[in-house]
FIMI-492715 format. One line per field, with one value per atom (N, C-alpha, C): residue number from 1; atom name; y, x, z. Coordinates in pm, 1 decimal. Each point is the difference from the previous one (the first is absolute). Example, Ala and Ser with C-alpha at 12.3 -4.5 7.8 and 13.67 -1.06 7.14 Angstrom:
BEGIN
lonu 1, 1, 1, 2, 2, 2 .
drenkol N, CA, C, N, CA, C .
v -569.0, 119.0, 120.0, 105.0, 119.0, 109.0 .
u 1319.0, -89.0, 90.0, -35.0, 82.0, -77.0 .
w 780.0, 0.0, 0.0, -72.0, 6.0, 73.0 .
// end
This chain:
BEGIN
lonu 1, 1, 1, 2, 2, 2, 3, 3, 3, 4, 4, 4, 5, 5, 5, 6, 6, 6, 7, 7, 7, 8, 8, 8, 9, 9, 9, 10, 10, 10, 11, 11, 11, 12, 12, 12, 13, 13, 13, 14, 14, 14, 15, 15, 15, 16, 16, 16, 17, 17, 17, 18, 18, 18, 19, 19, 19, 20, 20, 20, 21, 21, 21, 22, 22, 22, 23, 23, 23, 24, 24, 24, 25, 25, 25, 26, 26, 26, 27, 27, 27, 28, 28, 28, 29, 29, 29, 30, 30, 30, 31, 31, 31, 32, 32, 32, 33, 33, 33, 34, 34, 34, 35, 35, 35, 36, 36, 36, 37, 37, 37, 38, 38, 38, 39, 39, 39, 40, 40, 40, 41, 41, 41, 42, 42, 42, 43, 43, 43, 44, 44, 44, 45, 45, 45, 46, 46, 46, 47, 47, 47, 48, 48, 48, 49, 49, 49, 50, 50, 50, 51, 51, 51, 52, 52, 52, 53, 53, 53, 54, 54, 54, 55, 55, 55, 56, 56, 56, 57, 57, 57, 58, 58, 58, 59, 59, 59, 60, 60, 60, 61, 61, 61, 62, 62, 62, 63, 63, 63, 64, 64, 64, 65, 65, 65, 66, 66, 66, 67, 67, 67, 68, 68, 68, 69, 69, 69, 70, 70, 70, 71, 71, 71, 72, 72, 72, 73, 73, 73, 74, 74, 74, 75, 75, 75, 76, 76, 76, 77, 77, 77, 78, 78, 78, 79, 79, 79, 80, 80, 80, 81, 81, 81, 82, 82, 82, 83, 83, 83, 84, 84, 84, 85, 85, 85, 86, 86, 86, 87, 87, 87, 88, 88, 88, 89, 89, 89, 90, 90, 90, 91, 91, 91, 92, 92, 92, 93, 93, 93, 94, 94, 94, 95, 95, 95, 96, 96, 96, 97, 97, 97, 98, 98, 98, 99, 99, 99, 100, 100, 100, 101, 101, 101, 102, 102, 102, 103, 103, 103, 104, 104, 104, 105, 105, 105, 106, 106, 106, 107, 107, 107, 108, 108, 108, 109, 109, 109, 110, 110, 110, 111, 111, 111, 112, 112, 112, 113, 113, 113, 114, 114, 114, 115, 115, 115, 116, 116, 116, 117, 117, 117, 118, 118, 118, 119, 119, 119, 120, 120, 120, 121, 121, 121, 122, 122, 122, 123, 123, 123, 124, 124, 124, 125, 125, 125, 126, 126, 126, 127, 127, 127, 128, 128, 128, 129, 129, 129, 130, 130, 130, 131, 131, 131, 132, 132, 132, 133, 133, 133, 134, 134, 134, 135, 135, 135, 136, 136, 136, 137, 137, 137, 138, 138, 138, 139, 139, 139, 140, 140, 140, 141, 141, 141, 142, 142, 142, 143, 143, 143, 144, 144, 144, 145, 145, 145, 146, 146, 146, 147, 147, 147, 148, 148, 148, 149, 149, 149, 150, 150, 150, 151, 151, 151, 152, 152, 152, 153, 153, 153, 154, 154, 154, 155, 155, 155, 156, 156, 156, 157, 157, 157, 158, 158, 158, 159, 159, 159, 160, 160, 160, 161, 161, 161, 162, 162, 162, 163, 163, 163, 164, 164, 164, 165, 165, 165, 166, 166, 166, 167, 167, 167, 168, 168, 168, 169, 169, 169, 170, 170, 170, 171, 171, 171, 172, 172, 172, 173, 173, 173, 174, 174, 174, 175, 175, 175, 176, 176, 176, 177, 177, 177, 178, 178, 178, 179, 179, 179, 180, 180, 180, 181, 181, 181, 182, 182, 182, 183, 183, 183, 184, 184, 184, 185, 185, 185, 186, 186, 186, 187, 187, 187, 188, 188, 188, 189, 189, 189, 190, 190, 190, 191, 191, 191, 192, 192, 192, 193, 193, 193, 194, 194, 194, 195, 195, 195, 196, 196, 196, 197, 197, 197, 198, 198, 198, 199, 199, 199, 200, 200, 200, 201, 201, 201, 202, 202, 202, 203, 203, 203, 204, 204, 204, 205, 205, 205, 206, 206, 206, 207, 207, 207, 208, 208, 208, 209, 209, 209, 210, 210, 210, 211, 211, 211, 212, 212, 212, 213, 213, 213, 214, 214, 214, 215, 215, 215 .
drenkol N, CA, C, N, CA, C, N, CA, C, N, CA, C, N, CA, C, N, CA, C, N, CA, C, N, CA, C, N, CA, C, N, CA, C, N, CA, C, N, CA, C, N, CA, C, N, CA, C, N, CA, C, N, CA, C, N, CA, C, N, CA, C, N, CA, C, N, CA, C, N, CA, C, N, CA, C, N, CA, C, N, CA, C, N, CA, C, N, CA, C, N, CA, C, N, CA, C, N, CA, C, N, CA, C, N, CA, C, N, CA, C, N, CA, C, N, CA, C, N, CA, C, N, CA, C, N, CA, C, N, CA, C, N, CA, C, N, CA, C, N, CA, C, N, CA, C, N, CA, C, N, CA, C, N, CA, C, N, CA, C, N, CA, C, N, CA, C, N, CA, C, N, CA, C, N, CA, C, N, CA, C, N, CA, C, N, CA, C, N, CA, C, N, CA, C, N, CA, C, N, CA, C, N, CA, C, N, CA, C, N, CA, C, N, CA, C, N, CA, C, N, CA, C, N, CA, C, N, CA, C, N, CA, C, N, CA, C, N, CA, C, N, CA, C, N, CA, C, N, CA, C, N, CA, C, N, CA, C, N, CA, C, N, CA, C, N, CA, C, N, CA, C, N, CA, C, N, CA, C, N, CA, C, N, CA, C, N, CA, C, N, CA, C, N, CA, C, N, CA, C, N, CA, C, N, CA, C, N, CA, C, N, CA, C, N, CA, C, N, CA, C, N, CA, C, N, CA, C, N, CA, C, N, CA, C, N, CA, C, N, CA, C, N, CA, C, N, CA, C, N, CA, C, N, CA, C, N, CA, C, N, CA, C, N, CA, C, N, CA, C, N, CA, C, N, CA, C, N, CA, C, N, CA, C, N, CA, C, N, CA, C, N, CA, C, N, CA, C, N, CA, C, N, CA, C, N, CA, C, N, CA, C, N, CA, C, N, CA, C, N, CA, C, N, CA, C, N, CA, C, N, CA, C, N, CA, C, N, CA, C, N, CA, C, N, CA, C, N, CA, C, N, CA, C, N, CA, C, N, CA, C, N, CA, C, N, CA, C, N, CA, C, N, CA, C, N, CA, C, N, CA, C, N, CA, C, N, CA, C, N, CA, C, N, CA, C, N, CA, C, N, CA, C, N, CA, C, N, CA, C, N, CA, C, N, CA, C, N, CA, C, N, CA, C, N, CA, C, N, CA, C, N, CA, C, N, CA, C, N, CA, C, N, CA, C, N, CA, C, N, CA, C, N, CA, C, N, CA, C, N, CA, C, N, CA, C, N, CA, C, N, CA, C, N, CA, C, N, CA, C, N, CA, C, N, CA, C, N, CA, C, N, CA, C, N, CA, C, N, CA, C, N, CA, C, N, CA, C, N, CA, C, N, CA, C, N, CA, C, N, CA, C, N, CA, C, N, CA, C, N, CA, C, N, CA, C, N, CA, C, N, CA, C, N, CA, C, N, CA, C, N, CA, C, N, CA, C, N, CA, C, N, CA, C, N, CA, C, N, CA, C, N, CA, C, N, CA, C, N, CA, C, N, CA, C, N, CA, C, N, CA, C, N, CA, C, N, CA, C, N, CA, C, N, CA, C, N, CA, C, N, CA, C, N, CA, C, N, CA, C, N, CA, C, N, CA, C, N, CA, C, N, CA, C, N, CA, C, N, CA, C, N, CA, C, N, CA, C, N, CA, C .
v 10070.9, 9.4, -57.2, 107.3, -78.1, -117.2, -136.2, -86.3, 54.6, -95.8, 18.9, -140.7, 62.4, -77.2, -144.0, -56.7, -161.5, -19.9, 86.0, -31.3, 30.6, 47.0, 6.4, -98.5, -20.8, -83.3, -8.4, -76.7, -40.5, -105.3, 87.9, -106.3, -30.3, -110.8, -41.5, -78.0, 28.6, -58.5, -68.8, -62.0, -85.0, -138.7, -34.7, -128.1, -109.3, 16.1, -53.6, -20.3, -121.7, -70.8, 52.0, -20.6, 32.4, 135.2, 111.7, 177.6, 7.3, -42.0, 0.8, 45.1, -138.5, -36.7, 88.2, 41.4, 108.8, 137.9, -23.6, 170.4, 36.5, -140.0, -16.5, 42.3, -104.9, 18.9, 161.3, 62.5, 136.1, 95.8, -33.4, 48.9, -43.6, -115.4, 3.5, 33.2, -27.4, 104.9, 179.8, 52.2, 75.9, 35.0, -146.9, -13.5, 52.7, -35.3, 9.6, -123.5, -25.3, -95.5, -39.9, -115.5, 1.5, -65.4, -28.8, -76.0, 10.2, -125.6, -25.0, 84.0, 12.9, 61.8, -12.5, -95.8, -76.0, 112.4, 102.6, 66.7, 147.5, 80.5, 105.0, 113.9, 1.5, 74.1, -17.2, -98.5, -19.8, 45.2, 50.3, 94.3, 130.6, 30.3, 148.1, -49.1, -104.0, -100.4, -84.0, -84.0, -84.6, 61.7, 104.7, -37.0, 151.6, -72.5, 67.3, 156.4, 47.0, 204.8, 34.4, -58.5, 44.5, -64.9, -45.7, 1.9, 22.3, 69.0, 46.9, -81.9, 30.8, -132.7, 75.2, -116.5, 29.0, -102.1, -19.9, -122.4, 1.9, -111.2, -45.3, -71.3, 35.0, -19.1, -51.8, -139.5, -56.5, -1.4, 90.5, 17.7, -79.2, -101.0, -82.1, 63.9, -14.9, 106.4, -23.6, -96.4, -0.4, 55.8, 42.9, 25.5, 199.3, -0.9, 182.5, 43.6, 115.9, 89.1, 47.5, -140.8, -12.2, 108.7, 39.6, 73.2, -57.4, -118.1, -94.2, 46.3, -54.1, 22.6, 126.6, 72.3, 151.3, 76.0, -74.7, 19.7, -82.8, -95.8, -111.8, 79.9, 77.8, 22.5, 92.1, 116.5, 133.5, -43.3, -130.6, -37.2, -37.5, -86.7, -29.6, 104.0, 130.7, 57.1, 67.0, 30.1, 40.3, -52.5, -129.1, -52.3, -72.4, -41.2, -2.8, 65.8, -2.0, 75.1, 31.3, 57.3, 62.4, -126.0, -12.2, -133.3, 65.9, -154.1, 13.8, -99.3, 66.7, -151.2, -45.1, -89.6, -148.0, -45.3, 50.2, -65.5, -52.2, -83.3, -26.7, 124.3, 75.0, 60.7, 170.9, 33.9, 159.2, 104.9, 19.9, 72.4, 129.9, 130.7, 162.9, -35.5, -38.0, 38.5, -63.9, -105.8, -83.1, 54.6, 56.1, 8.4, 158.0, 93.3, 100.5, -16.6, -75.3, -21.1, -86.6, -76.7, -58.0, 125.6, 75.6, 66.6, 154.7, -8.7, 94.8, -21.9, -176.9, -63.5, -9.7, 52.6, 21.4, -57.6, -83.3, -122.1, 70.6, -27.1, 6.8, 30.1, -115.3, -46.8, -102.0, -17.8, -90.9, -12.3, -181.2, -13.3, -126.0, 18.0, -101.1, -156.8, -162.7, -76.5, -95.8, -40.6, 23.1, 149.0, -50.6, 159.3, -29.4, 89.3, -31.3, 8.7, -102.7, -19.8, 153.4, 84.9, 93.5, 110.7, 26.7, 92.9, -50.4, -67.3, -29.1, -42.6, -33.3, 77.2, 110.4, 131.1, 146.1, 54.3, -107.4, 17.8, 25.5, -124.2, -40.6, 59.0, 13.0, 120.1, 111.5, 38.7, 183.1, -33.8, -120.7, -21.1, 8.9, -139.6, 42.3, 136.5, 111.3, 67.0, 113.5, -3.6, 62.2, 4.4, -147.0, -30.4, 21.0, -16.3, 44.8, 153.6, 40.3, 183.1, 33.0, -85.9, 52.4, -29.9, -126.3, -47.3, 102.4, 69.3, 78.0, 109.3, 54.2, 145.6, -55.6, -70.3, -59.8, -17.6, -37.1, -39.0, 138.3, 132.0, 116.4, 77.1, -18.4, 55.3, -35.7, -140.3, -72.9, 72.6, -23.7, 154.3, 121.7, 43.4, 156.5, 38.0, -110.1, -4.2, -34.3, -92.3, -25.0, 94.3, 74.7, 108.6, 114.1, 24.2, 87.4, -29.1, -108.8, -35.4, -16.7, -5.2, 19.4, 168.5, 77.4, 178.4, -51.4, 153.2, -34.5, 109.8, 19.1, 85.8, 183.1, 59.4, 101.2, 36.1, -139.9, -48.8, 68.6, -96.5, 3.5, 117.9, 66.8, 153.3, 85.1, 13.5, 46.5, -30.8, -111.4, -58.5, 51.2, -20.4, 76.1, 145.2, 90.5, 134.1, 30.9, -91.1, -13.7, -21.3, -79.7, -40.4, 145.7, 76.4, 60.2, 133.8, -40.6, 168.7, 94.8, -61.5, 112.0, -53.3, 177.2, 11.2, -62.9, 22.9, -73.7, 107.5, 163.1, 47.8, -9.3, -4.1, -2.3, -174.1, -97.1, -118.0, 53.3, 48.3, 18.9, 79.6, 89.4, 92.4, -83.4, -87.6, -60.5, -127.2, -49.9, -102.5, 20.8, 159.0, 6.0, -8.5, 0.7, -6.6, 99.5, -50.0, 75.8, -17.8, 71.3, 17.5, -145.3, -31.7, -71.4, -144.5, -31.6, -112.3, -18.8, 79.1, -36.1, -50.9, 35.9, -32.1, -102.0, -48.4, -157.8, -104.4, 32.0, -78.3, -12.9, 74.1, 6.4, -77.1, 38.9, -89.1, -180.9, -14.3, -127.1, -76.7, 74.8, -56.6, -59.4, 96.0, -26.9, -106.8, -40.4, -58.9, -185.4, 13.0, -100.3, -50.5, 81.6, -30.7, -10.4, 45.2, -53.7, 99.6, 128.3, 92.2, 123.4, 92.8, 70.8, 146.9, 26.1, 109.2, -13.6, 149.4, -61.8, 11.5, 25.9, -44.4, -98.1, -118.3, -155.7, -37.4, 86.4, -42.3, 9.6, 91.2, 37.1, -102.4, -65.3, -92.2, -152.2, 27.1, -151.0, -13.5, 59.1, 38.0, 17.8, 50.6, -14.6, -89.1, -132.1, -88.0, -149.1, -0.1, -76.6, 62.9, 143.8, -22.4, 2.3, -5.0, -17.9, -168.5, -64.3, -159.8, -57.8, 73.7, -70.3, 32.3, 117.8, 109.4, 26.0, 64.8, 43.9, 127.9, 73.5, 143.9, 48.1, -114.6, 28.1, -115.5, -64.7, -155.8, 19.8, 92.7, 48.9, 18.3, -5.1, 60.4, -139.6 .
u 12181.0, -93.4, -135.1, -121.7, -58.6, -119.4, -31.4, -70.2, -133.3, -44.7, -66.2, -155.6, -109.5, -130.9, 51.1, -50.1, -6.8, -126.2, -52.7, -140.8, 57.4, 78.6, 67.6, 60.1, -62.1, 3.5, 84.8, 111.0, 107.9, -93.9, -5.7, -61.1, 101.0, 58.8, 106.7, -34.1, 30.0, -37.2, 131.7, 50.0, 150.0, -32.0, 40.0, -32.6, 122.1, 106.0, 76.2, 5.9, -43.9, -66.7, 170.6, 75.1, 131.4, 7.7, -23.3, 14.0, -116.1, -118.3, -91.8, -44.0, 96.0, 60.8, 48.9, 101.2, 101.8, -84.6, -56.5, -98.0, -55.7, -79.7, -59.7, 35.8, 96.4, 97.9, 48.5, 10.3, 66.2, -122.2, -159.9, -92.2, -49.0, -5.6, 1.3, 85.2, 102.5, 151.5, -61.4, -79.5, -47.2, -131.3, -58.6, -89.8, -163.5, 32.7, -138.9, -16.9, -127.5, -20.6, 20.1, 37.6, 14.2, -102.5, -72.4, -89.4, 27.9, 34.1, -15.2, -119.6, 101.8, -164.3, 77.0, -67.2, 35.0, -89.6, -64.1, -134.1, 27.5, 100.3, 30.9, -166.2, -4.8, -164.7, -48.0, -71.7, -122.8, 10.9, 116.0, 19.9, -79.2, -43.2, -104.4, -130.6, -29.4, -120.6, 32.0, 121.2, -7.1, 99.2, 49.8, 105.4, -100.8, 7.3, -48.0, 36.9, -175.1, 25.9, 76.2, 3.1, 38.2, 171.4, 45.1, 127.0, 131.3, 98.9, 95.5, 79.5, 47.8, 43.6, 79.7, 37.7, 106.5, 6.8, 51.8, 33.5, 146.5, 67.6, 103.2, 5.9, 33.8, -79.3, 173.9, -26.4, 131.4, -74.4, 108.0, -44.4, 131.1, 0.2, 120.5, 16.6, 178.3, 70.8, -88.4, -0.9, -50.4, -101.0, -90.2, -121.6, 0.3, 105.7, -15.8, 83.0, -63.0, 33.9, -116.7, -47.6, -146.5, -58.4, -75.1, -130.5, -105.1, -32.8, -147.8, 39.5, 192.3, -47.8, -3.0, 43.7, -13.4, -146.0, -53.8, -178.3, -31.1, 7.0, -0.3, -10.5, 183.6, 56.8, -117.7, -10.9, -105.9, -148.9, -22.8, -177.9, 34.2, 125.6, 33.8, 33.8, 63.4, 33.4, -180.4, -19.9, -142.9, -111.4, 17.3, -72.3, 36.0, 126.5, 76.2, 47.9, 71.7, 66.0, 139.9, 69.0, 129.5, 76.9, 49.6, 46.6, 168.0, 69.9, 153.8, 8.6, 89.7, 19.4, 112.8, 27.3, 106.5, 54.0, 58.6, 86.8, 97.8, 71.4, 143.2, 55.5, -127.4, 78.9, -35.8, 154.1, -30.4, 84.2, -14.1, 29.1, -63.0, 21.4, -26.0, -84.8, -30.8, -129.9, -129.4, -8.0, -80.0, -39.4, 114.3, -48.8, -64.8, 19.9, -8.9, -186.0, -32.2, -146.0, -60.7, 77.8, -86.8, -46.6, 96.5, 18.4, -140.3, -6.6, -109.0, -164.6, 56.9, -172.5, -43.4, 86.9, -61.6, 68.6, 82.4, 18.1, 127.8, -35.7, 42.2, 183.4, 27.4, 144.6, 49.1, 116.1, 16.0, 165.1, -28.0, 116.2, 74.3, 130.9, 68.4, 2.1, -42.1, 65.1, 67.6, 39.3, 8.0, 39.0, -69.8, 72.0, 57.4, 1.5, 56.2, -108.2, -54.4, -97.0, -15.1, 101.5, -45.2, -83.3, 90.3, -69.7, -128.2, -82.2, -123.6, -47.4, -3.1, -45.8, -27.5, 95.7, 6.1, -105.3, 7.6, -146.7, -148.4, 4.2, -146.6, -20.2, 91.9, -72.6, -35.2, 81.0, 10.6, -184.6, -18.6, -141.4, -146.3, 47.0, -112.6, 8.7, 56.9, 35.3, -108.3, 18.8, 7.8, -216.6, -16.9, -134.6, -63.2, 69.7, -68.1, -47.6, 112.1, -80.7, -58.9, -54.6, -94.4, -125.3, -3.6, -104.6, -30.5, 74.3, -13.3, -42.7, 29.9, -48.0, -117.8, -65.4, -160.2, -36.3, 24.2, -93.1, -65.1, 147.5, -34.6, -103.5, 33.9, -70.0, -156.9, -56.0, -135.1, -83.6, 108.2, 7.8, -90.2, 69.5, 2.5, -153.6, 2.8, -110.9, -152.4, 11.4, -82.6, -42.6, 59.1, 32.6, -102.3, 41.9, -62.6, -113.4, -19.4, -162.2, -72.9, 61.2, -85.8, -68.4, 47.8, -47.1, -92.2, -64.4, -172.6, -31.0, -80.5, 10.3, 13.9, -54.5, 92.7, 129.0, 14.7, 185.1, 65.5, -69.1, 72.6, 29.0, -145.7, -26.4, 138.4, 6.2, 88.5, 126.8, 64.1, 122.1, 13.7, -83.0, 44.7, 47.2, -72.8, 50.6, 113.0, 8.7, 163.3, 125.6, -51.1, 133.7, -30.5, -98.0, 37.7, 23.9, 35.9, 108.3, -74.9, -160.9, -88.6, 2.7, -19.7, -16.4, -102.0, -4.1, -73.0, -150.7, 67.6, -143.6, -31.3, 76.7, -62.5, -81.1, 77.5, -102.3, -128.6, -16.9, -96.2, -103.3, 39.3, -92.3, -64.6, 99.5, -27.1, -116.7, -1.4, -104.2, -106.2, 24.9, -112.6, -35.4, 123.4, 8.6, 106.2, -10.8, 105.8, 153.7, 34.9, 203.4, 4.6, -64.1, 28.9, -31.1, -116.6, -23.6, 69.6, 68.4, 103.1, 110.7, 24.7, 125.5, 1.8, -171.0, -19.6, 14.3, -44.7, 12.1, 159.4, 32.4, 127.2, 81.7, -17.1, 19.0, 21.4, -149.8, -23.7, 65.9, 6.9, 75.1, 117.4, 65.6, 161.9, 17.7, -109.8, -8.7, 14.3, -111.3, -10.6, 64.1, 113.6, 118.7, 114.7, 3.3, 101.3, 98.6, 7.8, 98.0, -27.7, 120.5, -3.9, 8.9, 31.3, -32.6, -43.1, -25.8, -52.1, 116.8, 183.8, 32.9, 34.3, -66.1, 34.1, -102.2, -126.3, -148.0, 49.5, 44.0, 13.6, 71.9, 163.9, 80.9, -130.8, -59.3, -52.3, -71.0, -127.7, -74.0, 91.8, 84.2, 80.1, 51.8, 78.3, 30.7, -71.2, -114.3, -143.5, -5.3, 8.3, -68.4, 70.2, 177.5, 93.4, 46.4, -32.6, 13.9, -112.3, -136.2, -77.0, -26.9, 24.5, 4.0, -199.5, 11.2, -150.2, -41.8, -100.5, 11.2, -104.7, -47.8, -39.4, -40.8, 88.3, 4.2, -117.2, -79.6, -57.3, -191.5, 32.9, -166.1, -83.1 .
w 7011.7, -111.9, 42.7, 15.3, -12.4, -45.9, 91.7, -112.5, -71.8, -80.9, -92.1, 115.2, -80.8, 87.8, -26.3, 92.1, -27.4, -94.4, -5.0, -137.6, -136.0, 0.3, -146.8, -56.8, -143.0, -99.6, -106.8, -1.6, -128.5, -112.0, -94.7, -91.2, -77.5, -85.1, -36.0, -125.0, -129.0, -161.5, -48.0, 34.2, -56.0, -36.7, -134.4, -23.2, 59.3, 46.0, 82.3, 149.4, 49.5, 135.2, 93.3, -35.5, 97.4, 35.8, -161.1, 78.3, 45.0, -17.1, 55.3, 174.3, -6.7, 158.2, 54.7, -66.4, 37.0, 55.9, -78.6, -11.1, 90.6, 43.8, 91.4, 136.0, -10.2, 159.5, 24.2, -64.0, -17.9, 59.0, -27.3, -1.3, 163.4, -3.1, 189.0, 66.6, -37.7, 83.5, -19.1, -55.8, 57.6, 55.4, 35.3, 104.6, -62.6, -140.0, -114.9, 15.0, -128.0, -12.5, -167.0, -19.0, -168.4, -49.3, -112.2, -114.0, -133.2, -1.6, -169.5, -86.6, -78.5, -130.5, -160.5, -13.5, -144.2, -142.2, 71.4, -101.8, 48.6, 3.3, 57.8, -72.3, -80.8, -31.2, 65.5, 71.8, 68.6, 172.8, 32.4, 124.6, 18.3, -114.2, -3.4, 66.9, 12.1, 54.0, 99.6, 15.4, 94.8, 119.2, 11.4, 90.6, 97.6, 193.4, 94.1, -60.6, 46.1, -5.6, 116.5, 103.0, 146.4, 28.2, -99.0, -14.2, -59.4, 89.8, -126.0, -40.1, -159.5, -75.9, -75.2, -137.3, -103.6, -28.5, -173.0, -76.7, -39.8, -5.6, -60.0, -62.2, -142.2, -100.7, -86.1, -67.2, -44.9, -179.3, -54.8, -147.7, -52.9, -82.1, -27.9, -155.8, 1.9, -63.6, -219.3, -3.3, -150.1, -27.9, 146.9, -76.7, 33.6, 112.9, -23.0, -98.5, -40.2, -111.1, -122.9, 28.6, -130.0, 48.3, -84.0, 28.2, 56.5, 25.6, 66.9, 109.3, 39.4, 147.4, 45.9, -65.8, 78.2, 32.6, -135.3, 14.4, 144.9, 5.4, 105.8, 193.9, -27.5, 86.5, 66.9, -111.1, 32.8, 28.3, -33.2, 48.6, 144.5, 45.1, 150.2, 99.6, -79.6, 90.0, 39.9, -89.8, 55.6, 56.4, 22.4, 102.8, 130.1, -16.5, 87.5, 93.5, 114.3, 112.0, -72.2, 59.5, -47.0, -51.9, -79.3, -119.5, 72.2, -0.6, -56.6, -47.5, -98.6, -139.6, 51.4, -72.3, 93.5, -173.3, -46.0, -128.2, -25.4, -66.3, -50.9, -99.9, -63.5, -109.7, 56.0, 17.5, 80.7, -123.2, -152.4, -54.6, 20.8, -49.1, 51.7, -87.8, -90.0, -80.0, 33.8, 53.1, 59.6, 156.6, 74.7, 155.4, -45.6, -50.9, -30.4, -66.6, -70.5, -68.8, 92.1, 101.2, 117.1, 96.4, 18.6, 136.2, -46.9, -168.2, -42.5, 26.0, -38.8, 60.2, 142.8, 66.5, 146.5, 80.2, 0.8, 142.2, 69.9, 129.5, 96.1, -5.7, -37.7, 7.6, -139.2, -29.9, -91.2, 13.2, 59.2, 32.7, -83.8, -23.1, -72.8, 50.0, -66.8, 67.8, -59.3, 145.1, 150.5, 78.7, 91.9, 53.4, 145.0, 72.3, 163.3, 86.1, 76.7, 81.3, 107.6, -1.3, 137.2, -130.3, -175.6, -64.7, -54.5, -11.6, -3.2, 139.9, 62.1, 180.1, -11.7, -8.2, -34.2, -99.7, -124.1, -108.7, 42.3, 119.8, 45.3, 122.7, 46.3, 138.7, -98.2, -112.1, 10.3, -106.9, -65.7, -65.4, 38.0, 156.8, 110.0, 26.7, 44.9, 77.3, -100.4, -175.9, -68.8, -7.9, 20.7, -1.0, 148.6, 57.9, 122.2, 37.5, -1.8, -17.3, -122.5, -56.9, -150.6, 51.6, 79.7, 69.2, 88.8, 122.8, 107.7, -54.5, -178.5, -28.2, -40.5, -66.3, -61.8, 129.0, 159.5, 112.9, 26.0, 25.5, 5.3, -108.7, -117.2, -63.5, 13.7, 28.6, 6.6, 147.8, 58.3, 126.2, 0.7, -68.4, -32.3, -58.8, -144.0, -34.2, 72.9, 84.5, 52.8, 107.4, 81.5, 104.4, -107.5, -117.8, -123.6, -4.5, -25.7, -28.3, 141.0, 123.5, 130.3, 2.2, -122.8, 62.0, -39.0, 40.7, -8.0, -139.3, -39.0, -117.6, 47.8, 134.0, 29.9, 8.6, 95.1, 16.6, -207.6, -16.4, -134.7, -84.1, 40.0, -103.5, 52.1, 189.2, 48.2, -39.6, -5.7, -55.7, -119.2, -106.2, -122.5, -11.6, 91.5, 4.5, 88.2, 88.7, 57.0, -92.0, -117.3, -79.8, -141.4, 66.4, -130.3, 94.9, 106.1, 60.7, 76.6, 18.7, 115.0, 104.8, 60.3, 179.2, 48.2, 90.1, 129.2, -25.6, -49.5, -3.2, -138.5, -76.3, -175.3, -13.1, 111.2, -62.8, 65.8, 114.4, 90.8, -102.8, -53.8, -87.7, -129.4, -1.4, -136.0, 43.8, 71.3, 78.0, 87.6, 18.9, 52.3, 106.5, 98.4, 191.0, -0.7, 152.4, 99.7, -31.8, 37.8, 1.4, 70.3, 133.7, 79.9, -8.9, -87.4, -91.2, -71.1, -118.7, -127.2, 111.0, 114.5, 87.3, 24.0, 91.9, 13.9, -53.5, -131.0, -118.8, -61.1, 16.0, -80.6, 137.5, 113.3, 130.3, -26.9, -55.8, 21.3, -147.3, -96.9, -112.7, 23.4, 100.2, -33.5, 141.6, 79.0, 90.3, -74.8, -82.6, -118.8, -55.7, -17.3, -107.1, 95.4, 80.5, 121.2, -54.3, -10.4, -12.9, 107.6, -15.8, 101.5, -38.3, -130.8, -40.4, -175.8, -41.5, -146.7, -78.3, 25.7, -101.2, -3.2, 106.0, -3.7, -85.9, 27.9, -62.0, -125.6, -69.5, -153.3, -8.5, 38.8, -68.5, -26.6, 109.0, -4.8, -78.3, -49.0, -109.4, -109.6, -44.4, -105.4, -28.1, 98.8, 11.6, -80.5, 57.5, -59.4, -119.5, -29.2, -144.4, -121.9, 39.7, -79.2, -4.8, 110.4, -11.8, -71.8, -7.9, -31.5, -140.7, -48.5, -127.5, -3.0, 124.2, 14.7, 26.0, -105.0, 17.1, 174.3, 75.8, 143.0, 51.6, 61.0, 57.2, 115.3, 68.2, 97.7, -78.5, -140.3, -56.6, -4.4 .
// end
């Protein structure tokens, strides 16, 4: 199996100093790093952009079920890294309205030290390629905004299905210019033909919900 970065971050919310411990140890046994976080909100702000993470997050049994915390749960999951809840109280109606607000995992406690191991790799793992698709995507975009405004005019009539001589007619050069250009686009974007060009452009503007990530 294999490890997970040594830059990756266990953040850990348990008001008990012993599972705490526990948690901990479980979290360098897979060669992360752990930190307390007594303020699980304030991770949308404080916790490194350049590292992958996840919270384990200890909701004690009297207070789930309410409605605060489920409001609670859904402001953390959204600013937070991939959440697994850590409870005493694991009824279907409760893991079922946790598991709607977003988090990760939600596990009964106590549990068995190797199945929350299993939680937090599969969490990092879960945040880490979310990170790797936003690096790509910042990518892509930026590669977009290097055309030049021919580049660009050209690109647009590529994604809308013209030749090499219909852009040419349409811009106002040669067959052999629309070629160059269309050459140097896909040079830009680091693809090798245009139906890589089309996924990728589609790609950006369905992650980003943008009607031309390139204008």
């Amino acid at each position: 199996m294999p490890s997970l970065p040594p830059s990756a971050t266990v953040y850990i919310s348990d008001h008990d100093d012993a599972t705490h411990e526990w948690i901990a140890q479980i979290v360098r046994g897979l060669g992360c790093q752990a930190a307390a976080c007594s303020e699980p909100e304030a991770l949308l702000t404080a916790r490194p952009v350049n590292r992958p993470s996840c919270l384990v997050l200890e909701i004690a049994a009297p207070e789930m079920g309410g409605v605060a915390v489920f409001d609670r749960l859904r402001r953390i999951v959204a600013a937070a890294p991939p959440v697994i809840v850590h409870s005493s109280r694991s009824d279907v109606p409760t893991v079922v309205q946790a598991m709607r607000c977003g988090v990760s995992d939600y596990l009964e406690k106590p549990c068995q030290a190797d199945v929350l191991a299993q939680s937090i790799r599969r969490a990092v793992e879960i945040d880490l390629t979310k990170r790797e698709r936003v690096e790509d995507l910042l990518d892509t975009r930026q590669r977009l905004d290097s055309l030049t405004a021919e580049q660009r005019t050209v690109l647009d009539l590529l994604l809308q299905g013209r030749t090499n001589k219909q852009i040419a007619s349409q811009i106002g050069a040669s067959v052999r210019t629309a070629q160059f250009r269309r050459a140097d686009i896909m040079k830009k974007l680091e693809v090798d033909s245009l139906a890589q060009l089309v996924r990728k452009v589609a790609r950006i503007e369905r992650e980003t919900d943008s009607d031309g990530p390139w204008r």
